[in-house]
Backbone as CSV, one residue per row, in Angstrom:
resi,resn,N_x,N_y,N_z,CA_x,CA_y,CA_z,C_x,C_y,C_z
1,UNK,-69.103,18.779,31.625,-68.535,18.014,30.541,-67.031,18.246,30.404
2,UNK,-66.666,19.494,30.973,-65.368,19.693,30.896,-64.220,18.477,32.105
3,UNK,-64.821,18.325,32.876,-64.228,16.636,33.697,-63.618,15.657,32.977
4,UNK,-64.275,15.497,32.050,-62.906,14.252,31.312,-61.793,14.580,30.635
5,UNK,-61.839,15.906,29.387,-60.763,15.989,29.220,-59.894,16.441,30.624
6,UNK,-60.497,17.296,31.460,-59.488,18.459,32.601,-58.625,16.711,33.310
7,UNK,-59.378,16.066,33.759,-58.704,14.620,34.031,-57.496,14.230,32.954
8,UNK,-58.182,13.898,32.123,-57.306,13.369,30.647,-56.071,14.167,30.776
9,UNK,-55.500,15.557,30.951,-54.780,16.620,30.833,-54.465,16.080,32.003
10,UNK,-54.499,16.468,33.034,-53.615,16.383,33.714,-52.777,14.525,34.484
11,UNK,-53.506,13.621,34.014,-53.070,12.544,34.162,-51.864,12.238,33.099
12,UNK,-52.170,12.504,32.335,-51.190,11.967,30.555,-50.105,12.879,30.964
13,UNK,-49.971,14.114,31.785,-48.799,15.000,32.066,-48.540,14.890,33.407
14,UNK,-49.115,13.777,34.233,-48.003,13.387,35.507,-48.041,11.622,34.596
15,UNK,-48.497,11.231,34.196,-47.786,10.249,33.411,-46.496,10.393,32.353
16,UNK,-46.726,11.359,31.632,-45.583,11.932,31.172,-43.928,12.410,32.199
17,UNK,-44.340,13.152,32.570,-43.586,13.192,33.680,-42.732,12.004,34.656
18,UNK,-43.306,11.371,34.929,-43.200,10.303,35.458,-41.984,9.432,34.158
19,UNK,-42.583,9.120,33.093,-41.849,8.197,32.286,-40.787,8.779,31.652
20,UNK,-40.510,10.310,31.681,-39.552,11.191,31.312,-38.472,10.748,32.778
21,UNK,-38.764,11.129,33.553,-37.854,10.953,35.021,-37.368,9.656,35.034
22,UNK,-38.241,8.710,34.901,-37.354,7.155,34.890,-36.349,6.924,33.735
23,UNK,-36.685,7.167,32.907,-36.020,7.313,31.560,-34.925,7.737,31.399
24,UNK,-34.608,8.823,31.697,-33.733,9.968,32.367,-32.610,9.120,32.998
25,UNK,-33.132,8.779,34.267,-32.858,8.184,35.262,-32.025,6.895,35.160
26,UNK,-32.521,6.110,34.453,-31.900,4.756,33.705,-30.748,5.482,32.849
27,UNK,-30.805,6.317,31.450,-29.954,6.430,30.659,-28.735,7.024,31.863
28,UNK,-28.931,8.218,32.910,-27.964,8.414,33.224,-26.739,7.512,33.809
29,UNK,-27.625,6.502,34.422,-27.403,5.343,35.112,-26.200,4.423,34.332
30,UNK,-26.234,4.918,32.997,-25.531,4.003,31.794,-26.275,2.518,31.077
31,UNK,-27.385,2.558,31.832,-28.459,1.424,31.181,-28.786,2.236,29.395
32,UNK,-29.123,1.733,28.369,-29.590,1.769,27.523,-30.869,1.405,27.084
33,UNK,-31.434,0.523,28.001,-32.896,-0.371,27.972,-33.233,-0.393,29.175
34,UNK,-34.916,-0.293,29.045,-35.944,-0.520,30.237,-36.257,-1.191,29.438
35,UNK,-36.268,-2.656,30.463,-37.566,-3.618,29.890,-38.054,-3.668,28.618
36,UNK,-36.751,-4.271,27.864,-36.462,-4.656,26.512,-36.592,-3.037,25.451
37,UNK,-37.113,-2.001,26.130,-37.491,-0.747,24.881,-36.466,0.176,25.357
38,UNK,-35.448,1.005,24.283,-34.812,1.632,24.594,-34.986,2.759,25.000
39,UNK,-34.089,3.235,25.671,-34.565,4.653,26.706,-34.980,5.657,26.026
40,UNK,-34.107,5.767,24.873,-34.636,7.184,24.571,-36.335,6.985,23.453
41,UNK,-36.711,6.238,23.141,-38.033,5.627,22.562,-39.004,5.794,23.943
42,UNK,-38.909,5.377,25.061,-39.281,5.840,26.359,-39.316,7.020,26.680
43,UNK,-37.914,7.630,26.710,-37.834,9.013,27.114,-39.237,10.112,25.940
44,UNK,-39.254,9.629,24.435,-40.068,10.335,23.360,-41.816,10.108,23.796
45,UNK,-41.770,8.617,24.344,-43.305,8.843,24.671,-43.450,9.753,25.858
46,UNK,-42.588,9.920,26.909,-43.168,11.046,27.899,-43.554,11.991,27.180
47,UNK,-42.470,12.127,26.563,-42.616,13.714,25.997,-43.574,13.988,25.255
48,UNK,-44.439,12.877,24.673,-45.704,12.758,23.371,-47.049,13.150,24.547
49,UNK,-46.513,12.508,25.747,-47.908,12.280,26.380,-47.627,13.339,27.921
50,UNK,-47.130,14.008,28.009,-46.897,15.613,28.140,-47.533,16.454,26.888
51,UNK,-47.034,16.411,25.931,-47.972,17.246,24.639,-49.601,16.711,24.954
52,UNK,-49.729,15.492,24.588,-50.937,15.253,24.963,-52.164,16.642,25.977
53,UNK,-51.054,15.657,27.027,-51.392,16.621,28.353,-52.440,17.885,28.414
54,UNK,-51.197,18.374,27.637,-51.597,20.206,27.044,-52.229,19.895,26.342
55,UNK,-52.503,19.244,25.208,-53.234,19.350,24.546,-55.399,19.611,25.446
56,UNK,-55.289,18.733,26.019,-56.595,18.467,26.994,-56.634,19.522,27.876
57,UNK,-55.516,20.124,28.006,-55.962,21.255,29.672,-56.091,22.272,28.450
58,UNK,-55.675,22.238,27.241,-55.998,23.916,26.467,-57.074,23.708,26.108
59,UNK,-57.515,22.644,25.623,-58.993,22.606,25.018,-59.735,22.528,25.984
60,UNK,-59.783,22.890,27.886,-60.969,22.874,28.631,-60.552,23.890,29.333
61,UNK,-59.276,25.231,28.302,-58.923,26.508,29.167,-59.865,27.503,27.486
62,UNK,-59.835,26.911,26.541,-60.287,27.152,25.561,-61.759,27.075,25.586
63,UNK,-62.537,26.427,26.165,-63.579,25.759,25.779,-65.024,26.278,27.506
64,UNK,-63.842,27.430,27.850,-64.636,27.612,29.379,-65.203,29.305,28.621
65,UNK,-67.011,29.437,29.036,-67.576,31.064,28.528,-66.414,32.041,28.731
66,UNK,-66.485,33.299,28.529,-65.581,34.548,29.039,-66.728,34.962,29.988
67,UNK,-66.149,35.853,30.994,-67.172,36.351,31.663,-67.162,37.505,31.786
68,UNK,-67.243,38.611,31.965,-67.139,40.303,32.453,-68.055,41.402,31.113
């Protein structure tokens, strides 16, 4: 059962990733806008869905027995 979030976690934080780097990437560029939404509103959802991210890999690093 732990498979969907451990997925969920780590997709939303190479998605994150991903939309942080373009973002980035554009503002340095001197663009202000991707595709009508401004960069840094772009740049905040990476960063939401990076938190995300973590959020899902702690709750299936949280959520595994102890063993010893």
């Amino acid at each position: 059962m732990e498979r969907v979030p451990l997925t969920l976690g780590r997709a939303a934080g190479l998605l994150g990733i991903i939309i942080c780097l373009v973002s980035a990437g554009v503002r340095a560029s001197g663009a202000y806008w991707v595709a009508g939404v401004p960069a840094s509103s772009l740049f905040n959802f990476g960063i939401a869905s990076m938190v995300a991210g973590c959020f899902f890999l702690l709750l299936v690093a949280t959520a595994r027995p102890r063993r010893g």
